[in-house]
VMD Tcl script that builds the backbone (N, CA, C; Angstrom):
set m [mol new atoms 333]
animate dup $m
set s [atomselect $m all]
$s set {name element resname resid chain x y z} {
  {N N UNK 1 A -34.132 -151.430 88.545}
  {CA C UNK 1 A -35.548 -151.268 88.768}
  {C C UNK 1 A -35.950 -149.841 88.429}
  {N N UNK 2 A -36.982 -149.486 87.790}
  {CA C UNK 2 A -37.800 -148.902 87.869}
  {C C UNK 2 A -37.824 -147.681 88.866}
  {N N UNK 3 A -37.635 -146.475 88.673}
  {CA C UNK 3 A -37.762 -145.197 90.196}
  {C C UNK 3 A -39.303 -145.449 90.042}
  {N N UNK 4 A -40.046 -145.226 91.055}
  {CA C UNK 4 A -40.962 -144.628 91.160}
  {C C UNK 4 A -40.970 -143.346 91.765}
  {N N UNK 5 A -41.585 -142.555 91.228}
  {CA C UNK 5 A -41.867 -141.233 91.998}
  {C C UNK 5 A -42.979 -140.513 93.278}
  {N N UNK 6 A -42.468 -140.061 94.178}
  {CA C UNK 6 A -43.579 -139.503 94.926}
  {C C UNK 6 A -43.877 -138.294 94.530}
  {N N UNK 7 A -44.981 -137.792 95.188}
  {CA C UNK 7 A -45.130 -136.159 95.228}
  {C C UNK 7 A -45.063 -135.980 96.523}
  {N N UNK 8 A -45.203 -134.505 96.843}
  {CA C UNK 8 A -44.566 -134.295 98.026}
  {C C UNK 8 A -45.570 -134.579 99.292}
  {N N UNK 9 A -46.613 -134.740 98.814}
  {CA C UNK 9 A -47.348 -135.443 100.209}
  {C C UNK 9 A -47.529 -136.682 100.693}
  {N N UNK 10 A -47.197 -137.272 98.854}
  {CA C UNK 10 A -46.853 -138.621 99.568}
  {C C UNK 10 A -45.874 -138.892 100.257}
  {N N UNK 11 A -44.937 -138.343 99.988}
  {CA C UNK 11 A -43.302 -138.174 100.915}
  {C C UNK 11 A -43.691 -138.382 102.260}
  {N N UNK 12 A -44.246 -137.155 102.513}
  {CA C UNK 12 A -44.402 -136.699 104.218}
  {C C UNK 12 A -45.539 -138.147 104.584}
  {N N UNK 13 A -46.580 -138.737 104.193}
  {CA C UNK 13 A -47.214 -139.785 104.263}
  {C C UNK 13 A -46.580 -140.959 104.881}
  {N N UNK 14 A -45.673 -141.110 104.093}
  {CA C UNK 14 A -44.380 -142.302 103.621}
  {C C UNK 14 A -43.844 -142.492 104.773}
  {N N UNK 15 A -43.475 -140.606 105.053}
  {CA C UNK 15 A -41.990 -140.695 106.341}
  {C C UNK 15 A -42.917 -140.609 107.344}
  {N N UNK 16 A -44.061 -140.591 107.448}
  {CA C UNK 16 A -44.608 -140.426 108.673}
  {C C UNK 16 A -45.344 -142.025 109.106}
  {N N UNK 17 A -45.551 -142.390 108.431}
  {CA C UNK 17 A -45.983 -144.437 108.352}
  {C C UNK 17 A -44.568 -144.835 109.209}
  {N N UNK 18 A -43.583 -144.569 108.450}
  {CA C UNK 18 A -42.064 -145.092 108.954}
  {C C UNK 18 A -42.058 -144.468 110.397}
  {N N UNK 19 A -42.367 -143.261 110.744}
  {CA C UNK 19 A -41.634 -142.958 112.120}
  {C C UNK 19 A -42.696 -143.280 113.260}
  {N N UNK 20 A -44.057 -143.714 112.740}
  {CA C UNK 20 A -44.953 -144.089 113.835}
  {C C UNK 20 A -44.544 -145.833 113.897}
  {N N UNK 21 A -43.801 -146.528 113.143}
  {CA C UNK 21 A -43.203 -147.913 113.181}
  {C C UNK 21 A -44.413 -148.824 113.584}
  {N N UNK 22 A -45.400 -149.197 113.140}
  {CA C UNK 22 A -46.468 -149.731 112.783}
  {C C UNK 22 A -47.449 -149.261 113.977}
  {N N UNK 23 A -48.019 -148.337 114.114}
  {CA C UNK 23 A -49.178 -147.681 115.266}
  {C C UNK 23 A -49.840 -147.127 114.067}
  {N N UNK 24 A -49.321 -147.115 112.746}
  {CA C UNK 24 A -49.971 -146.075 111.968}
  {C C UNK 24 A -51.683 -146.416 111.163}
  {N N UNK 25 A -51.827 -145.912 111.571}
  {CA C UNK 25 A -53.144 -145.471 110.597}
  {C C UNK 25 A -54.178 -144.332 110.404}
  {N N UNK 26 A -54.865 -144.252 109.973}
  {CA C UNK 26 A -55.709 -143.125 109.382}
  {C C UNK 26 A -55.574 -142.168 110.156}
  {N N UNK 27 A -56.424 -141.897 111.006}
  {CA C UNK 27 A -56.448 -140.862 112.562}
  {C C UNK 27 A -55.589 -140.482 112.749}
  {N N UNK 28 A -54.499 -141.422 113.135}
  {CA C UNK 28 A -53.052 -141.208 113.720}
  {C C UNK 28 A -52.218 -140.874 113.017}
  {N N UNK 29 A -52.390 -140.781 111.838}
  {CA C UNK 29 A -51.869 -140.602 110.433}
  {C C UNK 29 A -52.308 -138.724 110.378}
  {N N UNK 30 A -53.321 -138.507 110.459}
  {CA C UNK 30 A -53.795 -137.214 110.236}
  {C C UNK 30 A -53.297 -136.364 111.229}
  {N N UNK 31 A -53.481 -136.786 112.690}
  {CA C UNK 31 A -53.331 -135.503 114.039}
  {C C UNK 31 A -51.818 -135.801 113.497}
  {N N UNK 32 A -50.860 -137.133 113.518}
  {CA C UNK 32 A -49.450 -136.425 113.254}
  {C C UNK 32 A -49.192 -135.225 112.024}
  {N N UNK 33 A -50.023 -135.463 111.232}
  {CA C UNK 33 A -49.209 -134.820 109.823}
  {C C UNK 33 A -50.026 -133.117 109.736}
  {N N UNK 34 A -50.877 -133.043 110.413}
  {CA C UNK 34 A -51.464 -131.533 111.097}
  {C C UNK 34 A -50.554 -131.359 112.165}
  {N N UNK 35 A -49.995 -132.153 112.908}
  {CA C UNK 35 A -48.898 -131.493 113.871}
  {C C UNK 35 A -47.559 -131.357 113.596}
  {N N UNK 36 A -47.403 -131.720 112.397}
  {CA C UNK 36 A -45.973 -131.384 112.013}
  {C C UNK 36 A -46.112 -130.554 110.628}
  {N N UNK 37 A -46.930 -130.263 109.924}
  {CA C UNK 37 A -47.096 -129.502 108.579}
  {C C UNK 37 A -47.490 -128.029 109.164}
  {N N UNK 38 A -48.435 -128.081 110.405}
  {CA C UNK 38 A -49.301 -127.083 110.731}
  {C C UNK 38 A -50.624 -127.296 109.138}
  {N N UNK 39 A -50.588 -127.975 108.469}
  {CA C UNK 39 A -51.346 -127.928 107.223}
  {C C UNK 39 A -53.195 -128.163 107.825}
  {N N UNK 40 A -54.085 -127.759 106.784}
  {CA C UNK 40 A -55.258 -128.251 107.210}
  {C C UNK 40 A -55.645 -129.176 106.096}
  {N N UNK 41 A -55.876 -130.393 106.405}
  {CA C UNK 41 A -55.702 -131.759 106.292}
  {C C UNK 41 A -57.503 -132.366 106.261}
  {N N UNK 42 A -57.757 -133.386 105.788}
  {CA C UNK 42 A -58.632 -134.424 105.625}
  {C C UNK 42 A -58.655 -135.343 105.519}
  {N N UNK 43 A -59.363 -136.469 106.047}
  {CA C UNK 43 A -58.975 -137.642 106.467}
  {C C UNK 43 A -59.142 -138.324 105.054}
  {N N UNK 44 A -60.156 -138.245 104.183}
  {CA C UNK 44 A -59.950 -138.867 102.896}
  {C C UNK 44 A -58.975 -138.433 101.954}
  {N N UNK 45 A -58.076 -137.045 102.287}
  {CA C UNK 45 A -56.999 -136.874 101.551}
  {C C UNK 45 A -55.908 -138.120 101.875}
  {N N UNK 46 A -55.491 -138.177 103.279}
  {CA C UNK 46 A -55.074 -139.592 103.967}
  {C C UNK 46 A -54.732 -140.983 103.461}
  {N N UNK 47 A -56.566 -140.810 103.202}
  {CA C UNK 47 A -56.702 -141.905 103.237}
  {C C UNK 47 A -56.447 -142.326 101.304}
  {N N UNK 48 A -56.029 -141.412 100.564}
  {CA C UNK 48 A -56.038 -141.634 99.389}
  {C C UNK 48 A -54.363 -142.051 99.242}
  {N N UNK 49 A -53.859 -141.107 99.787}
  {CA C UNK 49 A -52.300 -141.034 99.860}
  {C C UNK 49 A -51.609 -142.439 100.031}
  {N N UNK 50 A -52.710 -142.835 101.222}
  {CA C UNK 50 A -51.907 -144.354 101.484}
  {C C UNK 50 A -52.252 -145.396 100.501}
  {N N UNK 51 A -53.480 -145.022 99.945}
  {CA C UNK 51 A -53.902 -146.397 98.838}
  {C C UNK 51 A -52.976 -146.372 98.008}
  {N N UNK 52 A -52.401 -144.816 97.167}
  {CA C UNK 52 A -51.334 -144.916 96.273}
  {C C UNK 52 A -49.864 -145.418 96.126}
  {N N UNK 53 A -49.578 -145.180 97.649}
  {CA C UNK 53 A -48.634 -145.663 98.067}
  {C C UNK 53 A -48.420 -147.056 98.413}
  {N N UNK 54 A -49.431 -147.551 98.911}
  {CA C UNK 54 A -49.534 -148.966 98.722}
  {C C UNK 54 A -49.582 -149.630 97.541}
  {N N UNK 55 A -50.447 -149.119 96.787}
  {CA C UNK 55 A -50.566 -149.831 95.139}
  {C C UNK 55 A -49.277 -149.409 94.718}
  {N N UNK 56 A -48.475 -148.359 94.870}
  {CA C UNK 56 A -46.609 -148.295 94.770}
  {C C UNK 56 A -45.923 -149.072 95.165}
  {N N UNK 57 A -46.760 -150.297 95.985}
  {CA C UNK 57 A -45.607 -150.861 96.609}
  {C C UNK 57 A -45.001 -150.380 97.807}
  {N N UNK 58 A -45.009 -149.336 97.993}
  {CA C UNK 58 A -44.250 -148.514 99.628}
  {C C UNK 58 A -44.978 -149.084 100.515}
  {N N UNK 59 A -45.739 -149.097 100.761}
  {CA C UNK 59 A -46.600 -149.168 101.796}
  {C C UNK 59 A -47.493 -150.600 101.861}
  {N N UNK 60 A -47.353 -151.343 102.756}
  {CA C UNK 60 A -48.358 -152.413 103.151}
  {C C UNK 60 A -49.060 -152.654 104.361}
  {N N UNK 61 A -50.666 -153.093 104.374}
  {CA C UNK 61 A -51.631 -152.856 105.377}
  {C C UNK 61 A -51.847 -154.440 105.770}
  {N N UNK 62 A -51.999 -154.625 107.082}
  {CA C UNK 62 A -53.163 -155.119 107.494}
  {C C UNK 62 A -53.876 -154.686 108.612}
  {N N UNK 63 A -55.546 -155.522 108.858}
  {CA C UNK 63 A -56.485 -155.290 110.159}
  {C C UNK 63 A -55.707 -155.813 111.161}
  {N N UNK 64 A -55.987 -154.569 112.116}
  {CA C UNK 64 A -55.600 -155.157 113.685}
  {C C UNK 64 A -56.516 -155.248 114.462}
  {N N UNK 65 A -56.609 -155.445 115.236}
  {CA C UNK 65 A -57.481 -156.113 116.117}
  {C C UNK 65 A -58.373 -155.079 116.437}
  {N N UNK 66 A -59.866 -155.631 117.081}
  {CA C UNK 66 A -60.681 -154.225 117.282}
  {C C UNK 66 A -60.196 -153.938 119.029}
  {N N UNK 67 A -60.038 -152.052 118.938}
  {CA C UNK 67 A -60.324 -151.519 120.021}
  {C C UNK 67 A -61.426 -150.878 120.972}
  {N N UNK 68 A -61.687 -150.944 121.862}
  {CA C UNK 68 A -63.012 -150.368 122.748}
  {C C UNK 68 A -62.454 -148.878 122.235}
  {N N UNK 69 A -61.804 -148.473 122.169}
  {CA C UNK 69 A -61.384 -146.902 121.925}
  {C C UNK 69 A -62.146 -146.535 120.673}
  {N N UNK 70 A -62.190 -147.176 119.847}
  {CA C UNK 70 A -62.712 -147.115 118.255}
  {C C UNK 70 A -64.122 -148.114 118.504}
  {N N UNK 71 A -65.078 -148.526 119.589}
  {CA C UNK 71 A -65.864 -149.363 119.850}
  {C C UNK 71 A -66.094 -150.144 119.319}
  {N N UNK 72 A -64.876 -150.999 119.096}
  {CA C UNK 72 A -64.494 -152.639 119.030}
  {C C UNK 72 A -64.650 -152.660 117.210}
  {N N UNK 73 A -64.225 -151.464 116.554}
  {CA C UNK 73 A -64.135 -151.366 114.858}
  {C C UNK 73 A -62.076 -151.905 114.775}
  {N N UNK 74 A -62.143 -152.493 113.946}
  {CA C UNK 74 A -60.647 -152.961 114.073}
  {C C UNK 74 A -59.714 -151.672 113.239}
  {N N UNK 75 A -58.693 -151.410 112.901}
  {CA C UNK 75 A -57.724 -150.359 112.211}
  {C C UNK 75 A -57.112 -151.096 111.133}
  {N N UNK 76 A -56.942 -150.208 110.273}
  {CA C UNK 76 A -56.472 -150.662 108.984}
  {C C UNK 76 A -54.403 -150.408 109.309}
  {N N UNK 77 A -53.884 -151.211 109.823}
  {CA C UNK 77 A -52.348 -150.709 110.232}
  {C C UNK 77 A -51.429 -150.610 108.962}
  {N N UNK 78 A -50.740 -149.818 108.578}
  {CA C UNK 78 A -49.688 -149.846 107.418}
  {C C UNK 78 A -48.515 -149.343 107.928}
  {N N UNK 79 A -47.651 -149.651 107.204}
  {CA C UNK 79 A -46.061 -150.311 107.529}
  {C C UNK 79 A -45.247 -149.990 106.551}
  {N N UNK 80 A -44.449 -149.734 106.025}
  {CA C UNK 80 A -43.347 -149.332 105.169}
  {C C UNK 80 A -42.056 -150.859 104.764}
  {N N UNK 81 A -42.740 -150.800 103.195}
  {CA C UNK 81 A -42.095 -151.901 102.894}
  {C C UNK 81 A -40.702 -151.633 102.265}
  {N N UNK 82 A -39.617 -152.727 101.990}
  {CA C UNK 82 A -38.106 -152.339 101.782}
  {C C UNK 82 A -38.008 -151.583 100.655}
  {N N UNK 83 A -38.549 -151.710 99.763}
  {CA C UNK 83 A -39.143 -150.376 98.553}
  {C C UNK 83 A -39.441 -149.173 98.868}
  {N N UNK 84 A -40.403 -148.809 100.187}
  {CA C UNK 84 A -40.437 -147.789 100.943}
  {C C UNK 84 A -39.630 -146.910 101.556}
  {N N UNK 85 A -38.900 -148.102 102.071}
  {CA C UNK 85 A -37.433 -147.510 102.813}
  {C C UNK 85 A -36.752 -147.079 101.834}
  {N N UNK 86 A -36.445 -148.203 100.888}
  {CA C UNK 86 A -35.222 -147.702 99.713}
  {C C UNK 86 A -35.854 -146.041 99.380}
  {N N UNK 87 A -36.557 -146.177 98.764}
  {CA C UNK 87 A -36.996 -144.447 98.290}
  {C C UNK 87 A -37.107 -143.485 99.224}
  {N N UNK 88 A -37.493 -143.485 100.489}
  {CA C UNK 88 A -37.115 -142.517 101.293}
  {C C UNK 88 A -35.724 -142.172 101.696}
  {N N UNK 89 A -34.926 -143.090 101.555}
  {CA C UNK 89 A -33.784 -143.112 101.740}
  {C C UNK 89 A -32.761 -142.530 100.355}
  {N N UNK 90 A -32.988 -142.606 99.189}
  {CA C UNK 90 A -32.996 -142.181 98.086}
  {C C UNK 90 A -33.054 -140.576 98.022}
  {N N UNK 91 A -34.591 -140.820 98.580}
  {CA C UNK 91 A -35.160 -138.842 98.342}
  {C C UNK 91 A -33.765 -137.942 99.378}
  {N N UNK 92 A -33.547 -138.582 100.583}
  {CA C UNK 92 A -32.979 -138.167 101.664}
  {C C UNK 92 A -31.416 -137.843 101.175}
  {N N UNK 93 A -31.245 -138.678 100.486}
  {CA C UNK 93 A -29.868 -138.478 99.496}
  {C C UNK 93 A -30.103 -137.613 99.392}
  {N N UNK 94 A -30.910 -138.052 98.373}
  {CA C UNK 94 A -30.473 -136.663 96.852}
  {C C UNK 94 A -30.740 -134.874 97.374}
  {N N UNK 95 A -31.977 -135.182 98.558}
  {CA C UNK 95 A -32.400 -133.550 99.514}
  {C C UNK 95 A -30.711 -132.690 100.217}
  {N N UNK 96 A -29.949 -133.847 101.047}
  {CA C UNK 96 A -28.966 -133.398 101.245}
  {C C UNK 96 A -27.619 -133.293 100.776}
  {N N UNK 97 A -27.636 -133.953 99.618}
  {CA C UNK 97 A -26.535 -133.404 98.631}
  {C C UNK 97 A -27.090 -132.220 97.862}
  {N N UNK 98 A -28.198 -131.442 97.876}
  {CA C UNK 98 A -28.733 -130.746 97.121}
  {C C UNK 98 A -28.272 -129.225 98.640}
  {N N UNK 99 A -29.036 -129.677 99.447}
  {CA C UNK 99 A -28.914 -128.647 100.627}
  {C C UNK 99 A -27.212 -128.833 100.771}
  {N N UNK 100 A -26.563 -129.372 100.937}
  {CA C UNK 100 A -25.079 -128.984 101.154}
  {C C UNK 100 A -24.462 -128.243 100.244}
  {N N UNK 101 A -24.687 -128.662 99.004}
  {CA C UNK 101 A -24.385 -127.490 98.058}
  {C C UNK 101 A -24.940 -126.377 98.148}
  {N N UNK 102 A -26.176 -126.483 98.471}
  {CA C UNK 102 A -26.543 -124.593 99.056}
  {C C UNK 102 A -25.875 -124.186 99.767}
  {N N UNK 103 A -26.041 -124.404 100.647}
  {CA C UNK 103 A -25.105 -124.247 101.852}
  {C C UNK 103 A -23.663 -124.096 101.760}
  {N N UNK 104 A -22.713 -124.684 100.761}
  {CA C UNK 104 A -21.367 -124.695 100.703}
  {C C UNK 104 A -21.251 -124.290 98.862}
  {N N UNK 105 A -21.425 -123.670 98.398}
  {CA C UNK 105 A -21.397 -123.552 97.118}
  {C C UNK 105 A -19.903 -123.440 96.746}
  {N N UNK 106 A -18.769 -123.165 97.302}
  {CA C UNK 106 A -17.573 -122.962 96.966}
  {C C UNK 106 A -16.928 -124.668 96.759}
  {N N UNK 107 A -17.500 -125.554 98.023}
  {CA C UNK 107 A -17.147 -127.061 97.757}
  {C C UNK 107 A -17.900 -127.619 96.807}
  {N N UNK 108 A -18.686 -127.437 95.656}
  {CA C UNK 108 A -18.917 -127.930 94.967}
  {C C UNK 108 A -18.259 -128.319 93.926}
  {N N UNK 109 A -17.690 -129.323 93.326}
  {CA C UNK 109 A -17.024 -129.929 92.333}
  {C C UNK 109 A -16.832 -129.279 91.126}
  {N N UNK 110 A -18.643 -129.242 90.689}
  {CA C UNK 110 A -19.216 -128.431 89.363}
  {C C UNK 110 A -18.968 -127.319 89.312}
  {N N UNK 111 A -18.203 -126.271 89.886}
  {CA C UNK 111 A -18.316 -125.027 89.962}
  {C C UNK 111 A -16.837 -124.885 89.694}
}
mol reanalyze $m
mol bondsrecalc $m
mol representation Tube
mol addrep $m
Protein backbone atom coordinates (compact mmCIF):
# COMPACT_ATOMS: atom_id res chain seq x y z
CA UNK A 1 0.00 0.00 0.00
CA UNK A 2 0.59 3.28 -0.60
CA UNK A 3 2.49 5.54 2.62
CA UNK A 4 0.60 8.31 3.11
CA UNK A 5 2.19 11.16 4.67
CA UNK A 6 1.40 13.45 7.60
CA UNK A 7 2.73 16.78 8.53
CA UNK A 8 3.49 17.43 11.79
CA UNK A 9 0.24 18.73 13.03
CA UNK A 10 -1.52 16.33 11.64
CA UNK A 11 0.56 13.85 13.67
CA UNK A 12 -0.15 15.50 17.00
CA UNK A 13 -4.10 15.66 15.68
CA UNK A 14 -3.93 11.90 14.90
CA UNK A 15 -2.20 11.00 18.34
CA UNK A 16 -4.39 13.07 20.14
CA UNK A 17 -8.00 11.55 18.49
CA UNK A 18 -6.23 8.11 19.58
CA UNK A 19 -5.48 9.02 23.24
CA UNK A 20 -8.90 10.76 23.94
CA UNK A 21 -10.33 6.99 22.59
CA UNK A 22 -13.52 8.32 21.12
CA UNK A 23 -14.55 11.61 23.54
CA UNK A 24 -12.82 13.39 20.73
CA UNK A 25 -13.91 16.26 19.02
CA UNK A 26 -13.43 19.78 18.06
CA UNK A 27 -13.31 21.67 21.55
CA UNK A 28 -11.83 18.80 23.17
CA UNK A 29 -9.59 18.43 20.44
CA UNK A 30 -8.30 22.09 20.84
CA UNK A 31 -8.04 22.68 24.99
CA UNK A 32 -6.03 19.15 24.69
CA UNK A 33 -3.62 20.15 21.94
CA UNK A 34 -3.09 23.93 23.64
CA UNK A 35 -2.38 21.88 26.74
CA UNK A 36 0.12 19.80 25.54
CA UNK A 37 1.89 22.01 22.62
CA UNK A 38 1.55 25.16 24.92
CA UNK A 39 0.83 26.33 21.00
CA UNK A 40 -1.82 29.11 20.19
CA UNK A 41 -4.30 27.23 18.28
CA UNK A 42 -7.80 27.77 16.38
CA UNK A 43 -10.59 25.93 16.23
CA UNK A 44 -10.90 26.03 12.34
CA UNK A 45 -7.21 25.12 12.16
CA UNK A 46 -8.74 21.80 14.04
CA UNK A 47 -11.16 21.58 12.42
CA UNK A 48 -9.30 21.41 8.98
CA UNK A 49 -6.71 18.92 10.26
CA UNK A 50 -9.36 16.41 10.95
CA UNK A 51 -11.19 16.73 7.53
CA UNK A 52 -7.71 15.83 5.98
CA UNK A 53 -7.15 13.22 7.96
CA UNK A 54 -10.28 11.75 7.50
CA UNK A 55 -10.37 12.13 3.70
CA UNK A 56 -6.70 10.11 4.49
CA UNK A 57 -8.51 7.62 5.70
CA UNK A 58 -6.98 7.97 9.44
CA UNK A 59 -9.61 9.25 10.88
CA UNK A 60 -13.46 8.44 10.95
CA UNK A 61 -16.53 10.56 12.33
CA UNK A 62 -19.79 10.19 13.43
CA UNK A 63 -22.84 12.50 15.30
CA UNK A 64 -23.35 11.76 18.83
CA UNK A 65 -25.99 12.48 20.52
CA UNK A 66 -27.01 16.10 21.56
CA UNK A 67 -25.75 17.45 24.96
CA UNK A 68 -27.49 20.13 27.36
CA UNK A 69 -23.74 21.16 27.84
CA UNK A 70 -23.51 22.19 24.07
CA UNK A 71 -27.59 23.08 24.39
CA UNK A 72 -28.81 19.96 22.96
CA UNK A 73 -26.32 20.68 19.43
CA UNK A 74 -25.04 17.02 18.88
CA UNK A 75 -20.76 16.54 18.37
CA UNK A 76 -19.15 15.52 15.47
CA UNK A 77 -17.03 12.29 17.38
CA UNK A 78 -13.85 10.93 15.44
CA UNK A 79 -11.97 7.86 16.08
CA UNK A 80 -8.82 6.52 14.61
CA UNK A 81 -9.13 4.00 11.98
CA UNK A 82 -6.60 0.72 11.53
CA UNK A 83 -4.79 2.91 8.83
CA UNK A 84 -4.53 5.47 11.57
CA UNK A 85 -3.08 3.27 13.95
CA UNK A 86 -0.83 1.59 11.38
CA UNK A 87 0.86 5.10 10.61
CA UNK A 88 1.18 6.31 13.95
CA UNK A 89 2.67 3.36 14.81
CA UNK A 90 5.02 3.52 11.76
CA UNK A 91 5.97 7.31 12.53
CA UNK A 92 6.72 5.94 16.25
CA UNK A 93 9.14 3.45 14.68
CA UNK A 94 10.92 5.20 12.58
CA UNK A 95 11.08 8.56 15.60
CA UNK A 96 12.75 5.96 17.90
CA UNK A 97 15.11 4.21 15.87
CA UNK A 98 16.13 7.67 14.78
CA UNK A 99 16.37 9.01 18.63
CA UNK A 100 18.34 5.84 19.73
CA UNK A 101 20.84 6.41 17.34
CA UNK A 102 21.25 9.88 18.69
CA UNK A 103 21.47 8.89 21.69
CA UNK A 104 23.84 5.79 21.16
CA UNK A 105 25.81 6.70 18.08
CA UNK A 106 28.65 4.17 18.79
CA UNK A 107 25.73 1.17 18.49
CA UNK A 108 24.93 2.07 15.29
CA UNK A 109 25.54 -0.55 12.60
CA UNK A 110 26.22 2.22 9.81
CA UNK A 111 29.01 3.70 11.48
Amino acid sequence: MKRTYLGEFEELVLLTVAVLEGQAYGVVLLHELIAQTGRSLRLNQVHSALQRLEDKGMLSSEMGEPTAERGGRRKRLFKVTAFGLRTLEEIQEIRSSLWNRFNNPKTDPSL
